[in-house]
N, C-alpha and C positions, 0 to 999 in steps of 0.2 A: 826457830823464827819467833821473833817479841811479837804482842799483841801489839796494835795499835789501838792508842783509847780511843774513845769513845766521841769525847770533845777536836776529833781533829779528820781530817779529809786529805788523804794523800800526805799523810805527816806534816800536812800545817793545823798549829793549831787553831780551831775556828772560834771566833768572838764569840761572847754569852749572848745567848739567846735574849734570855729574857731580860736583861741589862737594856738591850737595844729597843726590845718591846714596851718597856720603861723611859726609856729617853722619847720616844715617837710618841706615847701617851700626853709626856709634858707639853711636848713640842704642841700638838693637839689642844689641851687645854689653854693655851695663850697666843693662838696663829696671830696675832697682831705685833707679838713683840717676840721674833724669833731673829737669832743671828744668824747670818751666815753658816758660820765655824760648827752650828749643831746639825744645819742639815749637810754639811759635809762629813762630819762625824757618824753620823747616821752611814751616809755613803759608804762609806772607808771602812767601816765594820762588816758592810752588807756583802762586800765585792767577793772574800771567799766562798760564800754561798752560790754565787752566779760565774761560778772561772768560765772566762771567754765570752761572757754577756754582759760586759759593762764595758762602760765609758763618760768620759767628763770632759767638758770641751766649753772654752770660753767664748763666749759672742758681746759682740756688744750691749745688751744691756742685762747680761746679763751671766749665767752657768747654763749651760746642758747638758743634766744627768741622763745614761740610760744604763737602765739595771735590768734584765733579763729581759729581755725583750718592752721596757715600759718607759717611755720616756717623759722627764717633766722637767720642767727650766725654771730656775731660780733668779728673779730680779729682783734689782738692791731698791731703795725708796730713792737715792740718789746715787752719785758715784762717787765711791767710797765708803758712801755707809756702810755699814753692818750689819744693816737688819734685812731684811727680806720684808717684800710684799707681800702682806697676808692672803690675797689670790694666788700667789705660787704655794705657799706655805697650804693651802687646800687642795693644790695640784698633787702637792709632794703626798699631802697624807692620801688619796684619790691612787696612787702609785703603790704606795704603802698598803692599801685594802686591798688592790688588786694581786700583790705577790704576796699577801696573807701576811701581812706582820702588821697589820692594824685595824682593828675592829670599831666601830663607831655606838 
Protein backbone atom coordinates (compact mmCIF):
# COMPACT_ATOMS: atom_id res chain seq x y z
CA UNK A 1 0.00 0.00 0.00
CA UNK A 2 1.65 3.77 -1.12
CA UNK A 3 1.87 6.42 1.57
CA UNK A 4 -0.23 9.06 0.93
CA UNK A 5 1.61 12.59 1.43
CA UNK A 6 1.32 14.55 3.57
CA UNK A 7 0.07 17.78 1.56
CA UNK A 8 -3.27 15.92 0.60
CA UNK A 9 -6.70 14.64 2.27
CA UNK A 10 -8.31 11.60 0.85
CA UNK A 11 -5.91 11.80 -2.30
CA UNK A 12 -6.78 15.32 -3.21
CA UNK A 13 -4.21 17.43 -3.08
CA UNK A 14 -4.86 20.31 -0.69
CA UNK A 15 -3.94 24.14 -1.48
CA UNK A 16 -0.72 25.72 0.39
CA UNK A 17 -1.45 26.76 3.46
CA UNK A 18 0.47 29.28 3.91
CA UNK A 19 0.02 30.81 0.27
CA UNK A 20 -3.60 31.27 1.29
CA UNK A 21 -2.45 32.78 4.79
CA UNK A 22 -0.62 35.23 2.57
CA UNK A 23 -3.18 36.26 0.05
CA UNK A 24 -5.83 36.97 3.32
CA UNK A 25 -2.88 39.13 4.83
CA UNK A 26 -2.99 41.30 1.64
CA UNK A 27 -6.48 41.18 1.23
CA UNK A 28 -6.28 42.72 4.98
CA UNK A 29 -4.00 45.29 4.41
CA UNK A 30 -6.17 47.28 1.76
CA UNK A 31 -9.90 46.12 2.69
CA UNK A 32 -11.02 49.17 0.64
CA UNK A 33 -9.61 48.08 -2.62
CA UNK A 34 -10.24 44.40 -2.81
CA UNK A 35 -11.86 42.45 -5.92
CA UNK A 36 -14.09 40.14 -6.10
CA UNK A 37 -12.06 37.45 -7.91
CA UNK A 38 -9.48 37.43 -4.56
CA UNK A 39 -12.09 36.75 -2.08
CA UNK A 40 -13.40 33.90 -4.24
CA UNK A 41 -9.95 32.75 -4.71
CA UNK A 42 -9.57 32.70 -1.01
CA UNK A 43 -12.80 30.53 -1.20
CA UNK A 44 -12.06 28.06 -3.71
CA UNK A 45 -8.69 27.20 -1.92
CA UNK A 46 -10.51 26.97 1.44
CA UNK A 47 -13.21 24.40 0.35
CA UNK A 48 -10.84 21.19 0.66
CA UNK A 49 -10.24 21.87 4.14
CA UNK A 50 -14.14 22.02 4.94
CA UNK A 51 -15.58 18.84 2.57
CA UNK A 52 -19.33 19.10 3.16
CA UNK A 53 -19.23 22.72 4.81
CA UNK A 54 -19.28 24.93 2.25
CA UNK A 55 -21.31 26.81 -0.10
CA UNK A 56 -21.65 30.05 -2.43
CA UNK A 57 -24.85 31.14 -3.51
CA UNK A 58 -25.72 34.48 -5.42
CA UNK A 59 -28.30 37.03 -4.13
CA UNK A 60 -29.03 40.07 -5.17
CA UNK A 61 -26.67 42.35 -4.01
CA UNK A 62 -24.52 40.47 -3.58
CA UNK A 63 -22.40 36.55 -2.83
CA UNK A 64 -23.11 34.28 0.03
CA UNK A 65 -20.07 32.45 1.13
CA UNK A 66 -20.34 29.68 3.86
CA UNK A 67 -17.38 27.83 4.96
CA UNK A 68 -17.62 25.51 7.88
CA UNK A 69 -20.16 26.47 9.53
CA UNK A 70 -19.36 30.64 9.26
CA UNK A 71 -21.19 32.60 6.91
CA UNK A 72 -20.29 36.06 5.36
CA UNK A 73 -21.69 37.95 2.05
CA UNK A 74 -19.81 39.66 -0.22
CA UNK A 75 -21.33 43.08 -1.94
CA UNK A 76 -20.06 44.83 -5.01
CA UNK A 77 -19.80 48.90 -4.66
CA UNK A 78 -22.18 48.73 -7.77
CA UNK A 79 -23.41 46.11 -10.24
CA UNK A 80 -20.83 44.80 -11.89
CA UNK A 81 -18.01 46.27 -10.42
CA UNK A 82 -15.24 44.36 -9.10
CA UNK A 83 -14.46 45.42 -6.05
CA UNK A 84 -16.12 44.55 -2.91
CA UNK A 85 -17.26 46.75 0.08
CA UNK A 86 -14.80 47.25 2.43
CA UNK A 87 -17.58 46.29 5.26
CA UNK A 88 -17.86 42.85 3.71
CA UNK A 89 -14.27 42.65 3.10
CA UNK A 90 -14.01 42.94 7.33
CA UNK A 91 -16.89 40.42 7.42
CA UNK A 92 -14.78 38.18 5.29
CA UNK A 93 -11.58 38.62 7.34
CA UNK A 94 -14.03 38.46 10.82
CA UNK A 95 -14.77 34.62 9.12
CA UNK A 96 -11.33 34.23 8.43
CA UNK A 97 -10.25 34.79 12.34
CA UNK A 98 -12.90 32.63 13.35
CA UNK A 99 -11.73 29.37 11.37
CA UNK A 100 -8.10 30.31 12.25
CA UNK A 101 -6.54 31.44 9.10
CA UNK A 102 -6.36 35.01 10.01
CA UNK A 103 -4.78 36.73 12.85
CA UNK A 104 -5.11 40.60 13.33
Amino acid sequence: MQAVPSDTVYGIIMPDAEKIREVIQDIASRPSNVLFSEIDWVFRQLVPYYPGRFSCRVARHGTLFQLGGRRFMMSRHHPGTKQVKSYAVEDFLDAMSDLGWYEE
